[in-house]
C-alpha atoms as an extended CHARMM CRD file, in Angstrom:
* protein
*
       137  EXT
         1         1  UNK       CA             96.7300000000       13.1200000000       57.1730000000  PROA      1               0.0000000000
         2         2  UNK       CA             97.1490000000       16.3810000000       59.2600000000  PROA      2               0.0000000000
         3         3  UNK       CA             97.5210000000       19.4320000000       57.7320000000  PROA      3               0.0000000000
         4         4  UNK       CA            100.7220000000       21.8470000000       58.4600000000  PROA      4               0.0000000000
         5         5  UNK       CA            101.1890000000       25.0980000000       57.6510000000  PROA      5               0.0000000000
         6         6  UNK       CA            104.1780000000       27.0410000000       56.9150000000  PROA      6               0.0000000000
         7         7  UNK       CA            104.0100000000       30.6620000000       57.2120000000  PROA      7               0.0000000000
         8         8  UNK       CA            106.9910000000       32.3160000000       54.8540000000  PROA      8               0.0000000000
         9         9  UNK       CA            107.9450000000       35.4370000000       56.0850000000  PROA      9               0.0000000000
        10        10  UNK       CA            111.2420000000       37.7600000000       54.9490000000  PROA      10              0.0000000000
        11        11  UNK       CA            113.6600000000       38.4050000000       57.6050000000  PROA      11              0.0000000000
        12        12  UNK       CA            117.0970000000       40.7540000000       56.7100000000  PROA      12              0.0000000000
        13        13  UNK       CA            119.6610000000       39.2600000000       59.5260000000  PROA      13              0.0000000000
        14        14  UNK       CA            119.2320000000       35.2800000000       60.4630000000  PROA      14              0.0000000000
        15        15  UNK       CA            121.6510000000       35.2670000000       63.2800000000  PROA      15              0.0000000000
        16        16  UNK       CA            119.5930000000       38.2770000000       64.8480000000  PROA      16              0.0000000000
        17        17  UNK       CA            116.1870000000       36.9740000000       64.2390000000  PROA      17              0.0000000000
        18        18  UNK       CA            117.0140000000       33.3920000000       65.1510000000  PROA      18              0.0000000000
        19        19  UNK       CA            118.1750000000       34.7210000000       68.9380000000  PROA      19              0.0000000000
        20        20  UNK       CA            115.3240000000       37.2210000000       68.6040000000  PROA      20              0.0000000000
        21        21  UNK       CA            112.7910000000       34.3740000000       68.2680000000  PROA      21              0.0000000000
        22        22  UNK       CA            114.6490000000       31.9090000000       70.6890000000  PROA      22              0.0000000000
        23        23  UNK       CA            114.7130000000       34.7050000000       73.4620000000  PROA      23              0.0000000000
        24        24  UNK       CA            111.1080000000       34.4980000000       73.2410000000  PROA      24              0.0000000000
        25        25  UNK       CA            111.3060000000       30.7530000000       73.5170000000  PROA      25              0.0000000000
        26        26  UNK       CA            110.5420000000       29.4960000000       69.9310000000  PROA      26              0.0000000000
        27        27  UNK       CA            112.8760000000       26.2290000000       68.7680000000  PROA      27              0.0000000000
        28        28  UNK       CA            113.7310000000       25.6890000000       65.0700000000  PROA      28              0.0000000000
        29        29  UNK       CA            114.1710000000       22.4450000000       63.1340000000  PROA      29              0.0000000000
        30        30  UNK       CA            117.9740000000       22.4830000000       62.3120000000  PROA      30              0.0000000000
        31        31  UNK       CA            117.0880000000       19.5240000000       59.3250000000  PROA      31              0.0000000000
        32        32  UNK       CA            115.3380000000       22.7300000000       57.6340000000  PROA      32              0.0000000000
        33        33  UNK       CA            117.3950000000       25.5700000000       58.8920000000  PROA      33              0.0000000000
        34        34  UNK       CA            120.6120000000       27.0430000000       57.2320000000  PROA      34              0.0000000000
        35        35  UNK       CA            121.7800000000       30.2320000000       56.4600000000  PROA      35              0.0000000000
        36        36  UNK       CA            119.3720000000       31.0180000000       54.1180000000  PROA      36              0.0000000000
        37        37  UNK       CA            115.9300000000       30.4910000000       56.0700000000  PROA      37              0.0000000000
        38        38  UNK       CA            114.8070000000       28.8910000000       59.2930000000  PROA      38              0.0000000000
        39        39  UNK       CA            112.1530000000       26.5490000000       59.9830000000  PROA      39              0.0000000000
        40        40  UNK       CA            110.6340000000       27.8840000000       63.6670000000  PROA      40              0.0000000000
        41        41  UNK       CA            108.5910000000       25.5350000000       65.3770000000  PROA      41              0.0000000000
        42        42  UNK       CA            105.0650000000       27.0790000000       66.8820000000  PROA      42              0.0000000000
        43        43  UNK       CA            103.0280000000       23.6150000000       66.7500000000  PROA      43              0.0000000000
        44        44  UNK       CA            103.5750000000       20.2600000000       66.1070000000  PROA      44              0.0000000000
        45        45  UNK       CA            102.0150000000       21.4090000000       63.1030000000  PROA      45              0.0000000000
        46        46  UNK       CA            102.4660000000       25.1730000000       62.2480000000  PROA      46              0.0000000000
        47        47  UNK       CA            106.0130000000       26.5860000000       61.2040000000  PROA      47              0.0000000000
        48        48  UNK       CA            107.2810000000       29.5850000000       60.7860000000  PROA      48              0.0000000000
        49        49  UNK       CA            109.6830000000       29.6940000000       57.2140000000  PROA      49              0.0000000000
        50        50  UNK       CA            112.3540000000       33.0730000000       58.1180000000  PROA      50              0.0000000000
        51        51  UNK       CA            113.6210000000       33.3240000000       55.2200000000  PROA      51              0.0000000000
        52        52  UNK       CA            116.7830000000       35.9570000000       54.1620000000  PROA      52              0.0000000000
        53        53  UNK       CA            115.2910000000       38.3270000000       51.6740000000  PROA      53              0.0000000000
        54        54  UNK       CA            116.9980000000       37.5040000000       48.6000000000  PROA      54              0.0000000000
        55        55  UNK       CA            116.1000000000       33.6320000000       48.9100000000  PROA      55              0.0000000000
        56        56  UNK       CA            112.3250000000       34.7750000000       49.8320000000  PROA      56              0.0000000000
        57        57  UNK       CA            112.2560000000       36.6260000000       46.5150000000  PROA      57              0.0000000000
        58        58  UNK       CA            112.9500000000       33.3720000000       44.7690000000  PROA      58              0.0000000000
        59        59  UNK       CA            109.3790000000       32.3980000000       45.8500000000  PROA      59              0.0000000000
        60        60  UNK       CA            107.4750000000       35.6230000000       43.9390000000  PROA      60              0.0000000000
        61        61  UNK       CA            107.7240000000       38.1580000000       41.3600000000  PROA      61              0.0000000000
        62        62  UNK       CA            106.0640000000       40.3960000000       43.2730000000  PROA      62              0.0000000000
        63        63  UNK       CA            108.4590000000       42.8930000000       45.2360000000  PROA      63              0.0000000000
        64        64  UNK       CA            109.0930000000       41.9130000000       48.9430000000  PROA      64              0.0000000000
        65        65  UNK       CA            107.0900000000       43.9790000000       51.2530000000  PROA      65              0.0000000000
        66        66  UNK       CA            109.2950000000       46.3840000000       53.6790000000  PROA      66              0.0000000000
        67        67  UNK       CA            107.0320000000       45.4270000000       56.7320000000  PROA      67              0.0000000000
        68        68  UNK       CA            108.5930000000       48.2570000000       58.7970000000  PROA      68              0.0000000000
        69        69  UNK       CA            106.3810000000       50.4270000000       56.2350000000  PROA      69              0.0000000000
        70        70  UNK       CA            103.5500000000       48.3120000000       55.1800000000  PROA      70              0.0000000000
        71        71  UNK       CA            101.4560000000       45.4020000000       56.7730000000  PROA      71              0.0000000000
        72        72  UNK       CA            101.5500000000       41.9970000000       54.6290000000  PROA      72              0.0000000000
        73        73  UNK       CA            100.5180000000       39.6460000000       57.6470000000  PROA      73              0.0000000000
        74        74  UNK       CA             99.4850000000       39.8140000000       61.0570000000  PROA      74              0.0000000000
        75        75  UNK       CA            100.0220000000       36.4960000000       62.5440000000  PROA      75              0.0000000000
        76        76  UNK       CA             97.5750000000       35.7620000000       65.6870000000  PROA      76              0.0000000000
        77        77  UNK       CA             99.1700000000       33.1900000000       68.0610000000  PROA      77              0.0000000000
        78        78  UNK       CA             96.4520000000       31.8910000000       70.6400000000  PROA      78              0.0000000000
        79        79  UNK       CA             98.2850000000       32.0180000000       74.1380000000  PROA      79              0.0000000000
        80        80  UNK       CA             97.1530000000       29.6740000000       77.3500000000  PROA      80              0.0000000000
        81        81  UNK       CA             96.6080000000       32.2840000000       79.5260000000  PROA      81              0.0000000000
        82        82  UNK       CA             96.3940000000       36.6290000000       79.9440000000  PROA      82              0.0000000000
        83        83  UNK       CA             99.8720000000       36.0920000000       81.3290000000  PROA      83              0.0000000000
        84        84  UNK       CA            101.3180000000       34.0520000000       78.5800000000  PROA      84              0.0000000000
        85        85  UNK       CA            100.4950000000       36.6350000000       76.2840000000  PROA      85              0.0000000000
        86        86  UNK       CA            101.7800000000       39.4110000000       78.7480000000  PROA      86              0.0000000000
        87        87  UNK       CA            105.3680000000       36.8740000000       78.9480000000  PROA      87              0.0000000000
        88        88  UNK       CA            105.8260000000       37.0860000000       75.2580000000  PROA      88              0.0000000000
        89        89  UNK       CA            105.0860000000       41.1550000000       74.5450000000  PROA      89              0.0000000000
        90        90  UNK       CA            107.7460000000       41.5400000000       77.9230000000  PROA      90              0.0000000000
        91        91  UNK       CA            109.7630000000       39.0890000000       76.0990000000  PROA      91              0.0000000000
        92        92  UNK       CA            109.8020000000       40.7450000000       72.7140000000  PROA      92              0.0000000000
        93        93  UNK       CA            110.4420000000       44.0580000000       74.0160000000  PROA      93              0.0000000000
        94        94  UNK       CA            113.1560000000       42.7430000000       75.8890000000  PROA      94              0.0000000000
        95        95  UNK       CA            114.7960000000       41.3150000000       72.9150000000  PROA      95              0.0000000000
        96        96  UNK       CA            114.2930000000       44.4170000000       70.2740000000  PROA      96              0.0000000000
        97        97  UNK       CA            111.0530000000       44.2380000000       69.5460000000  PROA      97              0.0000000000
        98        98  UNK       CA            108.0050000000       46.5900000000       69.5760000000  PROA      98              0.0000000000
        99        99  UNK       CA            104.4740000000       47.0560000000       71.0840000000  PROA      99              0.0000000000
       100       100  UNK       CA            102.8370000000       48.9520000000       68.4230000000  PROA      100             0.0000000000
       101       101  UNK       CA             99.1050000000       48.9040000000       70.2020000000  PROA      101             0.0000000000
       102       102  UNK       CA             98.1770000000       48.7010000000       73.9990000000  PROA      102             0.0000000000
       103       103  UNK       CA             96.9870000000       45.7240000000       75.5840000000  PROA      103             0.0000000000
       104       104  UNK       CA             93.0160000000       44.9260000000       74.2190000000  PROA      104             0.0000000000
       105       105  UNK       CA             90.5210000000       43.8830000000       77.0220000000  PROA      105             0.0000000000
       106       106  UNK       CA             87.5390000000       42.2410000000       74.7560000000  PROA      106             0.0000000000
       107       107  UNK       CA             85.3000000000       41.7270000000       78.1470000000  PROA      107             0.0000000000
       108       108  UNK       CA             85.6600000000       38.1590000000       79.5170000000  PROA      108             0.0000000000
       109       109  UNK       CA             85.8800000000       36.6380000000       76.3970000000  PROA      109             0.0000000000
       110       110  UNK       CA             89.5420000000       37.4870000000       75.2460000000  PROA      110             0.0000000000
       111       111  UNK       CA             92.8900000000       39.6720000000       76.0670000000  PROA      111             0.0000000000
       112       112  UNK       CA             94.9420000000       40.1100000000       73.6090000000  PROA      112             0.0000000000
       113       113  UNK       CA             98.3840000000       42.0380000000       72.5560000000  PROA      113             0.0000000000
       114       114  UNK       CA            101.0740000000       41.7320000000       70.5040000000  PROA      114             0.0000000000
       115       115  UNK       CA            104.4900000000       42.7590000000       69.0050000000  PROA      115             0.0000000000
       116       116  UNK       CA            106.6640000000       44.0760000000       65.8210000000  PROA      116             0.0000000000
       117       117  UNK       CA            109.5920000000       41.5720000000       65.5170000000  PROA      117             0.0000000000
       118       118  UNK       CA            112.7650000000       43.0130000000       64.3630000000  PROA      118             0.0000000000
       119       119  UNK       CA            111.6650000000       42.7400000000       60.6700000000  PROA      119             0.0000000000
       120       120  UNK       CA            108.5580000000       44.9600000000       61.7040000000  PROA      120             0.0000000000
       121       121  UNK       CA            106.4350000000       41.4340000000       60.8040000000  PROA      121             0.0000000000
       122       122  UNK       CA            103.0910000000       41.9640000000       63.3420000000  PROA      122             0.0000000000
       123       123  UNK       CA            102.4200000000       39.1610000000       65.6970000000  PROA      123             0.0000000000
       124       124  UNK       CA             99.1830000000       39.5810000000       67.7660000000  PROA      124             0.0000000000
       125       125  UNK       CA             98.9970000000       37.4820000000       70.9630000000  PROA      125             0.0000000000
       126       126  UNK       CA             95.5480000000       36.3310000000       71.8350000000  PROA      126             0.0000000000
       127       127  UNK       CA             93.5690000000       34.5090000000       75.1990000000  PROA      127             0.0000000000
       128       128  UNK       CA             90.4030000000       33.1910000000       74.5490000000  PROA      128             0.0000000000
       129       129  UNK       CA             88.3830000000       31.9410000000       77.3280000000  PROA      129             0.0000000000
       130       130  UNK       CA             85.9800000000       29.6200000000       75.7560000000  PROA      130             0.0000000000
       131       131  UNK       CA             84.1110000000       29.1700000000       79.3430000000  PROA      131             0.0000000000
       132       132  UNK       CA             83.2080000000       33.0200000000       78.8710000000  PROA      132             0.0000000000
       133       133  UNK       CA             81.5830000000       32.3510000000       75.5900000000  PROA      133             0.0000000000
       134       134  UNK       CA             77.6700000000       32.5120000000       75.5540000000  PROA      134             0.0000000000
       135       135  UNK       CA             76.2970000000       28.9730000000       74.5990000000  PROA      135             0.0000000000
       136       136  UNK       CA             75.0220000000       28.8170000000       71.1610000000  PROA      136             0.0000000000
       137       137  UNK       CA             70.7970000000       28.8920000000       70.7200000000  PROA      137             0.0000000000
């Protein structure tokens, strides 16, 4: 059996984050979608859960973090290529979002950059070039 993950995450607005997150060209499962969270599609096996605030708070006892003030989660997306990643930071600007940090040049080895979504959640974008990697001794 493969493993999935779900990452749950607390959004205030779904219409807005839904067409933030499909302007960037993410797809959502509409068997697990309603107006109360959203089930975006990353991977065949890696989901994002959006869910409205009050229904995420359901889940914990803990208060909700106001990620526009405090980090809970950066999620790291691997990207195909130095221009994917570029696409999807021009992308999320485009659409509301936010570029918090400057591009990161890591030598050959990796590029990365990444964005605030409208919810302030952190997503870092990352290219890895595993023919740049050193072999292992």
């Amino acid at each position: 059996m493969t493993r999935q993950i779900f990452v749950n995450l607390p959004i205030k607005n779904m219409e807005r984050t839904q067409a933030f997150f499909k302007s960037l060209g993410f797809s959502f499962n509409p068997q697990f979608t309603n107006d109360k969270g959203a089930c975006m599609i990353v991977s065949d096996d890696i989901f994002v859960m959006l869910l409205v605030e009050p229904f995420f708070q359901t889940f914990t006892k803990k208060p909700v973090a106001d990620a526009t003030k405090t980090t809970e989660v950066l999620v790291c997306l691997s990207c195909e290529s130095r221009a994917e990643v570029d696409s999807l930071v021009a992308k999320a600007l485009a659409a509301g979002g936010a570029a918090p940090n400057a591009p990161q040049e890591h030598g050959d080895f990796m590029y990365a950059h990444g964005f605030t979504d409208l919810d302030g959640h952190g997503w870092e974008l990352a290219y890895m070039n595993p023919n740049a990697v050193p072999p292992q001794a």
